[in-house]
N, C-alpha and C positions, 0 to 999 in steps of 0.2 A: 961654616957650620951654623946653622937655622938650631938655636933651642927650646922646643915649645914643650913643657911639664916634663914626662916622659923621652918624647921624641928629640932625637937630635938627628938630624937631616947632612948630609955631607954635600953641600954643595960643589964640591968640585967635581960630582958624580953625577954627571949628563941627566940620569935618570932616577927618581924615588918612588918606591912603588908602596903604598899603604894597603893592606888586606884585610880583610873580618868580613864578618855577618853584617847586614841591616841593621841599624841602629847601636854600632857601638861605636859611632864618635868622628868616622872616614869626613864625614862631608862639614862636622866642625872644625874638625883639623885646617882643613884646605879653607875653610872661611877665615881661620884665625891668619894662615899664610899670606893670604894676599892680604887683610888689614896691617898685620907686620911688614909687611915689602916693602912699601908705597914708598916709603925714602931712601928705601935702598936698591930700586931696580927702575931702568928709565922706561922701562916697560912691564905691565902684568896683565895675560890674559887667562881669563877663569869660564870655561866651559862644562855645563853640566847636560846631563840628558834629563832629567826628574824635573817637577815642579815644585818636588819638596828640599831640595838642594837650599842651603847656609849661606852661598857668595852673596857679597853686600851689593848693592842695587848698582846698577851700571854709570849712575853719575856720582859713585863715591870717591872718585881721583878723577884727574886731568890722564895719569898714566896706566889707569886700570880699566880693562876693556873685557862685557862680560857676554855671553852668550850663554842663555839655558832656555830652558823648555815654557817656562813661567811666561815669555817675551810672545807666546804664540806660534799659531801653524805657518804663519810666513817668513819665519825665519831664515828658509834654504834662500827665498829668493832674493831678500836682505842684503843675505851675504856675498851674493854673487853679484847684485849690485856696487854694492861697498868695496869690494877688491878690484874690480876698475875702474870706478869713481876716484879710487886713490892711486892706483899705477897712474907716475909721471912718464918724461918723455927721459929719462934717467933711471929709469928702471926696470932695465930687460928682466933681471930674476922673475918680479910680481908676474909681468907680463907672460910667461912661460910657465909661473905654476899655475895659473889658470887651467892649460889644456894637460898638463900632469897628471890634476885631480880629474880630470873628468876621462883621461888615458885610465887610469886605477881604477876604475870603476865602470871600466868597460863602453866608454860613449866615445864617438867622434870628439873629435880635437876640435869642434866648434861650440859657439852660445850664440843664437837669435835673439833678437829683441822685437817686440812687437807692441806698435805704439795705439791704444784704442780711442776712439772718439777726438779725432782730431778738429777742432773750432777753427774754420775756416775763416771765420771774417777778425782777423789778427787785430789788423788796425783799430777799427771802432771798439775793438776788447782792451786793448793796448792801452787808448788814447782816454776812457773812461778811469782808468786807475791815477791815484794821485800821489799811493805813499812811494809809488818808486819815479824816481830820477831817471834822468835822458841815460844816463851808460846805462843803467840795468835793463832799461826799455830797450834798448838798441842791442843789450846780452841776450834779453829772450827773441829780439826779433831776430837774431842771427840761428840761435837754434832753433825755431820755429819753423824758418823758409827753409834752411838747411835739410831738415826734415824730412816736409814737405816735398822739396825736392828728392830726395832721397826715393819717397817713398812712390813716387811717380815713375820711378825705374826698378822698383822689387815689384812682382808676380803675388809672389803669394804674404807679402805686406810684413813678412818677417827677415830686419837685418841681422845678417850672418858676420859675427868677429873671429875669422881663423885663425890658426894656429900660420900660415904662412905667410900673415899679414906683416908687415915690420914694424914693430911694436912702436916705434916714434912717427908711423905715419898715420895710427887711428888718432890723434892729437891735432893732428891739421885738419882733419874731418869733424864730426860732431858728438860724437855715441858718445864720449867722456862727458862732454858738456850737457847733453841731454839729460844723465845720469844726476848730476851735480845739480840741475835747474828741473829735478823731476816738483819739486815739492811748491816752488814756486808755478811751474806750469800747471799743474794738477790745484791746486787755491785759484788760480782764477780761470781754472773750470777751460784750458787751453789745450786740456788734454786730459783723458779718464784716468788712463792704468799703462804701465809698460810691464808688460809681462816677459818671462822668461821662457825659452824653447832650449830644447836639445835632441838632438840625434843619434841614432843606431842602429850602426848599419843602413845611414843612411834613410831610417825612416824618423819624421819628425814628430815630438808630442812636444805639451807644456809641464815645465820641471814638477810643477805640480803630482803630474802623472808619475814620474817615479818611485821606488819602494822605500819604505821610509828607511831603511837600513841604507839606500844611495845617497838619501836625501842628506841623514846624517855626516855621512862621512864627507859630502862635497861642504853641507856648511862648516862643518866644524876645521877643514882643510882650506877653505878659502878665508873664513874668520882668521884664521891664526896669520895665513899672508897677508893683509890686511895691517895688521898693527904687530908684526912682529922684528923687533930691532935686534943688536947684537946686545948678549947675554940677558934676553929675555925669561920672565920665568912664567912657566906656563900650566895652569894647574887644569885638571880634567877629572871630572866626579863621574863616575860609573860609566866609562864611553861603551862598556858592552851592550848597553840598554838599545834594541831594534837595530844591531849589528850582526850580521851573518854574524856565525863560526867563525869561519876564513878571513874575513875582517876583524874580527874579535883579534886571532892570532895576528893577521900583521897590523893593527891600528899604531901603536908606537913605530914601530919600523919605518910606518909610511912616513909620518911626522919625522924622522929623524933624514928618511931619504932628501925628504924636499929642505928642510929647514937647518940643516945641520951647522951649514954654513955661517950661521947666528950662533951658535954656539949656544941655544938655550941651555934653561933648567929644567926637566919635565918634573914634574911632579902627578901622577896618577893613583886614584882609590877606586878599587875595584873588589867585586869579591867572587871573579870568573879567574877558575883555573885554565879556561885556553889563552886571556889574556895573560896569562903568567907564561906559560908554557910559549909564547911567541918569543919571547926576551933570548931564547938561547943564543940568538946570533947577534947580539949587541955586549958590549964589553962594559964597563962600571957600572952595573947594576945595584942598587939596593933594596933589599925589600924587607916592611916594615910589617908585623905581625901583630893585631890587637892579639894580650892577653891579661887578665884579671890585673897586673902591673902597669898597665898601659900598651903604647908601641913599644917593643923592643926589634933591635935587626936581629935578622936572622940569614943564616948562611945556607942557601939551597942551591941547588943544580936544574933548571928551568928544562932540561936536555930529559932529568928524568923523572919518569911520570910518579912513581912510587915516593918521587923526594916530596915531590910538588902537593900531592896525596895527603901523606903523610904530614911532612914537613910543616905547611904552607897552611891546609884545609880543615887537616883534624882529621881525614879517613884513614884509619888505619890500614897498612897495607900488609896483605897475612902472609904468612911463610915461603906460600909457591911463587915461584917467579914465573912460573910457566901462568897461573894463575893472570897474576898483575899484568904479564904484558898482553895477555888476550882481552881484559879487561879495557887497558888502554888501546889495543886494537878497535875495539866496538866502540868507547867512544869518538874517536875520531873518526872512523868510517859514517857516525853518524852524524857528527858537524861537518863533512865533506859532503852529506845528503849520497853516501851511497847506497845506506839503509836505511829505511823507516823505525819511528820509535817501536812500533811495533813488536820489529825483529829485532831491534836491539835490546829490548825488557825482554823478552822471551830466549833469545841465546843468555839474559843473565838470571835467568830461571831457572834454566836449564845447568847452567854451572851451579848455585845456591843447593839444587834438589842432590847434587852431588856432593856438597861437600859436608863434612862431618866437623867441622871446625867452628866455632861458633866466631871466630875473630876473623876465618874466610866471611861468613854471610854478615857480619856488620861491615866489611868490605864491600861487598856486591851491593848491600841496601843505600851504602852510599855510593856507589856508581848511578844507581838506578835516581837517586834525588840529583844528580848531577844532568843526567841527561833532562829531567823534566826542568832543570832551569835553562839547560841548551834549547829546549823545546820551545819554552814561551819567550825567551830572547827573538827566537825564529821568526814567531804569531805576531810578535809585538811590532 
């Protein structure tokens, strides 16, 4: 059990989930958790989507590892570096959720790499440098010609890591090593940039090109493999931000599919009821409710939309049931993108102009603020 003021946290419950409005307190809580952990967890990773997000700077522990928006727009390819720069030759898992996340999200089971401005005349660049010793010279000269080599037998100049490769045999090759000597190759100017590719359906772009709701979810799924141990805790501030819908509902799921194994802690502050509403098929849930007292738990049913509504958000859900479930029909038809917001404000119009109830149309007025935050999640 975690006790911060208010909140008491049950850690033996896989998942804790924090709710409320914008600015009442979600993204200090998780800042104050992870400064509390640090001696009690051999691992802590803190992911945000905002730049206004509370986690303490990413060199504030040896065991805390932070990713958020603040860090810049190159963060997907970071990450994707960093998760096989650290898969060893011991580590089928890492090696496999690679092509997982990128299975989830609808892309070929591969990652290109593509090496730019290659400096040809190795030696005389080599042999100029004073601060590095004969083994490090003889480390980049092996990744260097390896390369090289390589790259004399790729077409279109971009190396492919598949999924059917066996995962202790890219170790006796170079890609790992390249990754790990990017920083030292790139300083003495031996190489520009290694950029990141991916595919679907077989046609190729750079990860760049992706929608930033993909981008999202590959970094925030490959960060987590990356540094995550057994009974890790893993805190995540607003993951609905430039996340489909559908992603919204399974974001936890996915985390728990690939990671479960570790037996984390999740901890998530959110204030999207589809993210709520995904949890129904997950067992020890908690979920924490700002109100004027602070977090208190509270006891709901993620399965129903009226609980969650209600319960969870503060809309009141009015008498008709026939009402409420058509209500949460058109929401969800509209984060499945099978209606436009269009028709879905307008079928809640059309219910509103109907009803006589004044606690029906504060109902409906809050469906319709719900869709327009579905809406700009969409845009964003």
């Amino acid at each position: 059990m975690i006790n911060l003021g208010t909140l008491n946290l049950n850690m033996n419950s896989p998942i804790n989930v924090l709710i409320g409005e914008n600015g009442c307190g979600k993204s200090y809580v998780l800042s104050q958790l992870a400064r509390d952990s640090v001696e009690e967890k051999e691992s802590i990773i803190a992911i945000a989507t905002s730049v206004y997000d509370k986690f303490p700077r990413r060199n504030f522990a040896k065991n805390y590892h932070y990713m958020g928006a603040r860090l810049g727009r190159f963060i997907p390819r970071e990450a994707v570096k960093q998760a096989i720069s650290r898969i060893n030759s011991y580590d089928s898992k890492g090696f496999f959720t690679l092509f997982q996340v990128l299975d989830y999200v609808g892309y070929d089971q591969r990652i290109g790499f593509k090496v730019s401005q290659i400096e040809y005349s190795f030696d005389e660049v080599i042999n100029n440098i004073t601060e590095l010793d004969n083994v490090q010279k003889n480390d980049l000269g092996r990744v260097f010609y390896g390369l090289k080599n390589h790259l004399s037998n790729t077409p279109d100049d971009v190396l492919w890591l598949k999924r059917n490769h066996a995962y202790h045999e890219i170790f006796d090759e170079f890609l790992t090593y390249i990754l790990l000597h990017e920083k030292t190759l790139k300083k003495y100017k031996l190489i520009k940039s290694i950029d990141i590719y991916l595919s679907k359906q077989k046609k190729i772009f750079p990860l760049s090109h992706a929608s930033s709701g993909e981008l999202s979810i590959i970094s925030t799924l490959l960060f987590i493999s990356s540094f995550i141990k057994d009974d890790t805790l893993i805190l995540i501030d607003e993951p609905e931000n430039s996340l489909h819908p559908k992603w919204q509902k399974e974001f936890i799921s996915m985390i728990l599919d690939l990671f479960s194994y570790y037996e984390p802690n999740i901890i998530v502050a959110t204030h999207s009821p589809i993210v709520i509403s995904g949890l129904h098929k997950e067992l020890d849930v908690e979920i924490h409710k700002y109100t004027v007292d602070g977090f208190i738990r509270v006891i709901s049913d993620p399965k129903n939309a009226e609980s969650i509504y209600d319960e969870l958000f503060d809309i009141v859900t009015p008498a008709s049931r026939e009402l409420s479930n058509r209500c949460a029909g058109i929401l969800n038809d509209f984060s499945e993108n099978k209606i436009s917001l269009d028709v879905a404000e307008n079928a809640l119009e059309i219910y509103k102009e109907k009803s006589y109830d004044d606690q029906q149309i504060v109902f409906i007025d809050g469906i319709k603020e719900l869709l327009v935050k579905i809406q700009n999640n969409k845009a964003s």
